[in-house]
N, C-alpha and C positions, 0 to 999 in steps of 0.2 A: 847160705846166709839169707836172713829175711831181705825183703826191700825196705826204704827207708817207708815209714807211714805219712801218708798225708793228713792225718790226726796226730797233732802233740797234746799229750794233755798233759799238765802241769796241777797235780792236786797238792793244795800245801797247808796247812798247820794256820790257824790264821795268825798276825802279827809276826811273819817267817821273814818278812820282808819281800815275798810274793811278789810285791807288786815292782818294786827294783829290779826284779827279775824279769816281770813281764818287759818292764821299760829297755831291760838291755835287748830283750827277745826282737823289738821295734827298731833297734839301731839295726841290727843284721839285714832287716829288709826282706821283701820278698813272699812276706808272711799273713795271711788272714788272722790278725791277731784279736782274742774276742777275752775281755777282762770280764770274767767271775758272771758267765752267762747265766750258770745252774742258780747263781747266788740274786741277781736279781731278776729271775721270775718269779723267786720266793717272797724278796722284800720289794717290791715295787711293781709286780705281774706282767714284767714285758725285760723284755732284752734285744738288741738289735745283731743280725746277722746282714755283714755290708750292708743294705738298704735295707731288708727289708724286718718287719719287727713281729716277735713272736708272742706268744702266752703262757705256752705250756713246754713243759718238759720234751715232750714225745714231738712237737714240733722244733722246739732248737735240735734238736738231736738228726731230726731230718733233714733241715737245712745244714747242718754243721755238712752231714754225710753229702751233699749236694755238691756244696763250696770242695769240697775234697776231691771230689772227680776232676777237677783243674787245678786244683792249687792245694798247698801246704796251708792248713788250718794248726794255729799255735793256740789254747785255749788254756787259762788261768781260772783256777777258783779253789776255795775254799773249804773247809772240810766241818766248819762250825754249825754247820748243816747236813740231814741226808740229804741224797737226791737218788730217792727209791727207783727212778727211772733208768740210770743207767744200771745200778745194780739187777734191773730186769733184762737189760740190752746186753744180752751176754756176746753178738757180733761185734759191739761198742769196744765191750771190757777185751775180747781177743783179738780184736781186730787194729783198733788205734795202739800208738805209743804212750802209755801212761808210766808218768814220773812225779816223782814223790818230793816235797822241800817239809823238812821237819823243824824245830828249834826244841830247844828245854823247854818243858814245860810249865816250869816254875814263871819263864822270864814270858810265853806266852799268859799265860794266868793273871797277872802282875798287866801284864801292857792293855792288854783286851777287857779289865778290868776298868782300865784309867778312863776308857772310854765308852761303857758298857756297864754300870755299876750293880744291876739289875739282873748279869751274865748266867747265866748254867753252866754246869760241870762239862754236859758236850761241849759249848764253846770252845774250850780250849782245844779239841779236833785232833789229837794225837790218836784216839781209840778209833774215832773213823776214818782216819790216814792208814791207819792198820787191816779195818774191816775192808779199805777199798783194795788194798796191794792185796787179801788175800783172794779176793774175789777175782781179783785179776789172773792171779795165779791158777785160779780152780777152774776159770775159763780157758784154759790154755791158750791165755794171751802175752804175750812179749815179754822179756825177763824187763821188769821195771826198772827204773833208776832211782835212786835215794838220794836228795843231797842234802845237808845238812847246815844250817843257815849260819851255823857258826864258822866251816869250812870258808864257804861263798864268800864272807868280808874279811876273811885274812887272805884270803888267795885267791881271787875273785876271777884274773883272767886264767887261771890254771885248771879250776875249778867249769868254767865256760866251757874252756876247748875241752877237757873230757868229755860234758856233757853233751856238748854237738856231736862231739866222735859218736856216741854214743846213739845219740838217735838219728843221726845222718843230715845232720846242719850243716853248709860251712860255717867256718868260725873264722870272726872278725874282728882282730884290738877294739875294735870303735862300741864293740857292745859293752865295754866296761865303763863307759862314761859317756854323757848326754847332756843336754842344755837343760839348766831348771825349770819349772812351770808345773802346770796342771793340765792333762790331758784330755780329752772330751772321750775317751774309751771312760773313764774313772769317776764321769761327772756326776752321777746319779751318789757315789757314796765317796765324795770327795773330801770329807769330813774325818774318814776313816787314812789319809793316806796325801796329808799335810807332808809328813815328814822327806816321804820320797817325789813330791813338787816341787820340795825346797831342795832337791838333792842333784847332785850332778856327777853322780855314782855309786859303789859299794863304800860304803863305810862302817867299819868296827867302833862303834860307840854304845856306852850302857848309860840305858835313860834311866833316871831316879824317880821311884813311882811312890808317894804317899804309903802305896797299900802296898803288901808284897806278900809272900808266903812267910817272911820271919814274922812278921806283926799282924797278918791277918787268917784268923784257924781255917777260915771257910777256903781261901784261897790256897791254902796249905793241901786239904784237903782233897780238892781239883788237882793239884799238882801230881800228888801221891796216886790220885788215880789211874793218871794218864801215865805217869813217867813207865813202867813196864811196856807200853806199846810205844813210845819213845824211844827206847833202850833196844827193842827188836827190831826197832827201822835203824837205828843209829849202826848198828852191826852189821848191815850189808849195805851200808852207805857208800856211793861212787865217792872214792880216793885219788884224786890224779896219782901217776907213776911220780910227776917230781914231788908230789909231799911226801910217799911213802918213801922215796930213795933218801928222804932228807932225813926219816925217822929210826 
């Protein structure tokens, strides 16, 4: 059996509820936890690793691998962007833990929309969720993990402990719920992620969005495209044993 990796990467679907997730990853403790590094060197040209602050792709990448020589690096981001760099780091792609958080993509289209109205069909990040799981795969790196964002808020601490099992976390009740606020990892695209500030845990709830795939074609469109690499992550998606014993 492998050892556990001192890289977790968590690549997710944007509007998957990500960032919930990163928040319970912080209640566990323990962790160099770095929110959507790849994501703002893209839109803002810097990212912070503990102290100190990068530019470039090929350097978060080497600090990430630095921090890792002593500690567990937990790292969130986004997929509504490439980030042709790690797709070069093929040590990266076989080397670390890379896991997957998907949603439908109808309901990502629809949200990422409400706040993005100007959005592209990548946006919605299910095709490159897929391009990255298979990269990983053809790197003979680690069998990934899939979880699926509709799973995670009905059964959220059931759903955790697989997931630690999984990549060799302990797993802790206290990650399924947290104090509300706004975090200073989040502060740079804090606009994006009101929702889980004001939250003080998983919650199954459906927002009503003006626009949606039923009433708007363009958004339909995006929907249809993504959903087949949706539907191929959703298939090997981690199932805790109690939801399938239940099924």
């Amino acid at each position: 059996m492998n050892e556990p990796s001192r890289v977790i990467a968590l690549w997710a679907a944007p509007r998957s509820r990500s960032t919930a997730f990163f928040r319970s990853m912080i209640q566990l403790g323990g962790l160099v936890a770095l929110h959507e590094p790849f994501c703002n060197v893209v839109d803002y040209g810097r990212t912070t690793v503990l102290d100190r602050e990068v530019t470039t792709h090929r350097d978060l990448i080497a600090e990430i691998r630095a921090v890792s020589a002593t500690g567990t690096v937990f790292l969130k981001d986004t997929t509504d962007q490439r980030y042709d760099a790690v797709f070069e780091d093929r040590d990266l792609l076989r080397e670390a833990q890379h896991t997957f958080l998907i949603r439908r993509p109808a309901e990502v289209a629809a949200s990422f929309y409400a706040l993005k109205p100007d959005m592209e069909r990548a946006h919605v990040g299910l095709e490159g969720l897929h391009e990255l799981y298979r990269a990983v795969l053809d790197a003979g790196g680690r069998a990934p993990v899939v979880l699926d964002a509709a799973d995670l808020v009905r059964a959220p601490e059931a759903v955790l402990r697989a997931y630690c099992a999984r990549v060799g976390l302990p797993f802790d009740a206290a990650a399924t719920s947290w104090s509300s606020g706004a975090r200073p990892e989040w502060s740079m695209s804090e606009r994006w992620h009101s929702a889980v500030s004001d939250s003080t845990g998983f919650v199954d709830r459906t927002t009503r969005y003006r626009d949606t795939v039923d009433n708007n074609p363009l958004l339909a469109s995006f929907a249809a495209h993504h959903e087949p690499f949706y539907r191929e992550l959703h298939a090997v998606r981690l199932v805790p044993e109690e939801e399938q014993a239940g099924r």
